[in-house]
C-alpha positions, 0 to 999 in steps of 0.5 A: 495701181498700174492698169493695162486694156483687157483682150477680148478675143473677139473684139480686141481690146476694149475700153474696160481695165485690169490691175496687174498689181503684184505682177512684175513684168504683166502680159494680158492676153487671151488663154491658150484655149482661147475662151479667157482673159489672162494676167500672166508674169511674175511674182516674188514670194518668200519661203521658210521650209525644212529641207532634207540635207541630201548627200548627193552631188549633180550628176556629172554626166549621164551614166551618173544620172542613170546610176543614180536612176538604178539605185533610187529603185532598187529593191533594198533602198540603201541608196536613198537611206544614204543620201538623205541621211544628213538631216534637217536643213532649212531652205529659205530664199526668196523666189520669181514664179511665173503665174497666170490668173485668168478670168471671165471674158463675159463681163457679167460673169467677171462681176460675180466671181467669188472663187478661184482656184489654185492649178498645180501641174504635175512633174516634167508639165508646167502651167500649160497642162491646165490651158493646152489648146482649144477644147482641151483647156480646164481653164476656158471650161472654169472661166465659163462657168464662172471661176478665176484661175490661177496657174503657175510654174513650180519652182525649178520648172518653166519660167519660174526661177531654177535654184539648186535642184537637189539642195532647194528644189525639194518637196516642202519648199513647193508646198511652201510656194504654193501656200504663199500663192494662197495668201495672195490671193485671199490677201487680194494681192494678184491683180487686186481682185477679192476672193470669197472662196480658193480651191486647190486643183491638183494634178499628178505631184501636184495632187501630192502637193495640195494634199501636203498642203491640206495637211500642213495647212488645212485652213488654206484651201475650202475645197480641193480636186486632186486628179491624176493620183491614188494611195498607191506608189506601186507603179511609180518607179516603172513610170519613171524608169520608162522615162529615162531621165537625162540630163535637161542640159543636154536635150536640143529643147530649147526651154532647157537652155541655160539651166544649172547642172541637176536638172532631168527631163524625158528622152523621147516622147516614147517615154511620156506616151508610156507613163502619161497616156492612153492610145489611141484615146488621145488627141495627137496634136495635143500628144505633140504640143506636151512633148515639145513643151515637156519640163523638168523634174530634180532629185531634190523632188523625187527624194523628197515627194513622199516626205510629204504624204500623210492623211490630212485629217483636219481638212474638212472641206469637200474633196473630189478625186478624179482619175483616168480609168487606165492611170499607169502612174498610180493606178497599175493602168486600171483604177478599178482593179482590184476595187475602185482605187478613187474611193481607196485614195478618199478614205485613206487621205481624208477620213473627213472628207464631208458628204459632198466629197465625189469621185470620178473616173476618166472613161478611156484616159490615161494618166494625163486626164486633160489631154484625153479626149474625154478631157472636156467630160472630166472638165465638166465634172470638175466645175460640177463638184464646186457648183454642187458645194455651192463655191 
């Protein structure tokens, strides 16, 4: 069992050891947010999952990815009809992703742990949208009141490995990342640390993809918070148009060099500001740091996202929605029009969500609820929700 000195933020590194068994290549440190002890680097899993053989080649250039942009939505979908119809595949491999588990600095705290939670990121964000910076860190808020966490690089994104984005980087193979990161951590194989309790916490796709997970594998999780979502996709083509994906290989950030041809980011921080957030009631430092460390998205995801979507009608645990009150992504830029559209996603993805479940709206955030000023509030209720359900 390889062992390395825990960083206290305060104190520096003291006499007290953590296991990095599980992670290859292990760094310690503090969170971004600065309240936390976290184990970050890599981790193998194996994945089996049925894909979609999807027609398609990379585009070869940007005018091939804004065609490609121009017929995904246009009004008669023959496009999409087109390309995904070659039928089942299967997408099997095994994977490095990039995880980051953190934990109570407060060793009385760290003692006491029995539930983490599993921290999907929404698309073109990564692992860093659940730790931004001082005060806007859901991490540090669920380190403190008492809950490990572990967040972690889709496949395709970040540190974690970049396959084929339109072959393997597919929707099902996510959910079947994700699933696996279940099972190591009920399996007490990430640092060696045994847990009671695993609770989904989703944001944006990543809401899309814990609430696949709870259909396909309603055992995995005994509670999920899903933020940054709703029953409707009305909006959606208009969030991603104001995008204007381009080729990652041609963006000067330098996270994108190197990567395979396929993979698409945003063009301007014009564009993440439309779909994502909600001025002026954001933090413009926050504002800055997302845009410099925008990620990607592929074809073989957004072709393949609402594949997954269906009510998960034998998950029985409790549920928490939780969206900004002006989510241009799924909710038009107002989740209380024409009724409060929290309470619709509820009803509509889980007809048995118990008596704990709750819903919440972000006073004045868009749809990027953790870089908003309210984002701390938001926090709050989060970690609330699982006290109440006594995880």
């Amino acid at each position: 069992m390889a062992f390395l000195h825990v960083f206290n933020p305060f104190f520096g590194f003291t006499s007290a050891t953590c296991s990095t068994d599980g992670f290859s290549n292990p760094v310690i440190g503090p969170s971004s947010g600065g309240g936390s002890t976290c184990i970050s680097g890599h981790v193998a899993v194996s994945i089996n999952a049925t894909g979609t053989k999807i027609l398609y080649e990379a585009p070869k250039d940007q005018r091939a990815v804004t065609e490609s942009f121009v017929e995904l939505f246009q009004a008669d979908a023959a496009w999409i009809s087109e390309v995904i119809a070659g039928g089942p595949s299967v997408i099997s491999g095994r994977y490095n992703i990039f995880v980051k588990l953190c934990l109570p600095t407060d060793p009385e705290k760290l003692a006491q742990v029995k539930t983490v939670q599993l921290l999907t990121h929404g698309a073109t964000l990564d692992h860093t949208y659940w730790d931004i910076a001082p005060g806007y860190s859901y991490v540090d808020v669920a380190s403190a009141a008492g809950y490990a966490t572990l967040s972690y690089d889709q496949l395709g994104v970040g540190n974690s490995d970049h396959p084929d984005p339109i072959q393997i980087v597919q929707a099902t193979a996510q959910v079947a990342v994700a699933h696996e990161l279940v099972g190591l951590l009920r399996q007490a194989k990430l640092g060696g640390y045994s847990f009671d309790n695993v609770v989904g916490v989703g944001h944006s796709a990543g809401s899309t993809l814990t609430q696949g997970i709870t259909t396909q594998y309603p055992q995995d999780f005994d509670a999920v918070i899903l933020s940054g979502t709703s029953a409707s996709a009305a909006s959606v083509a208009l969030t991603v148009s104001a995008f204007n994906f381009i080729d990652a290989t041609t963006d000067p950030a330098p996270q994108f060099k190197n990567l395979p041809a396929g993979f698409l980011t945003q063009q301007s921080a014009a564009g993440i500001q439309f779909a994502f957030y909600r001025y002026p009631n954001y933090d413009e430092d926050v504002f800055r740091k997302q845009v410099a460390n925008k990620q990607t998205n592929t074809l073989g995801v957004l072709l393949t996202l609402g594949g997954i979507v269906a009510p998960s009608t034998e998950f029985t645990g409790p549920v928490q929605i939780v969206n900004g009150q002006h989510d241009l992504v799924f909710c038009g830029g107002n989740c209380l029009y024409p009724t409060d559209q929290n309470v619709v996603t509820m009803s509509t993805f889980y007809p048995a969500a118990p008596k704990g479940s709750q819903t919440y709206i972000a006073t004045g955030a868009g749809h990027s609820i953790a870089a908003h000023k309210s984002g701390p509030d938001s926090f709050q209720k989060m970690v609330q929700f699982l006290k109440t359900n006594s995880l």
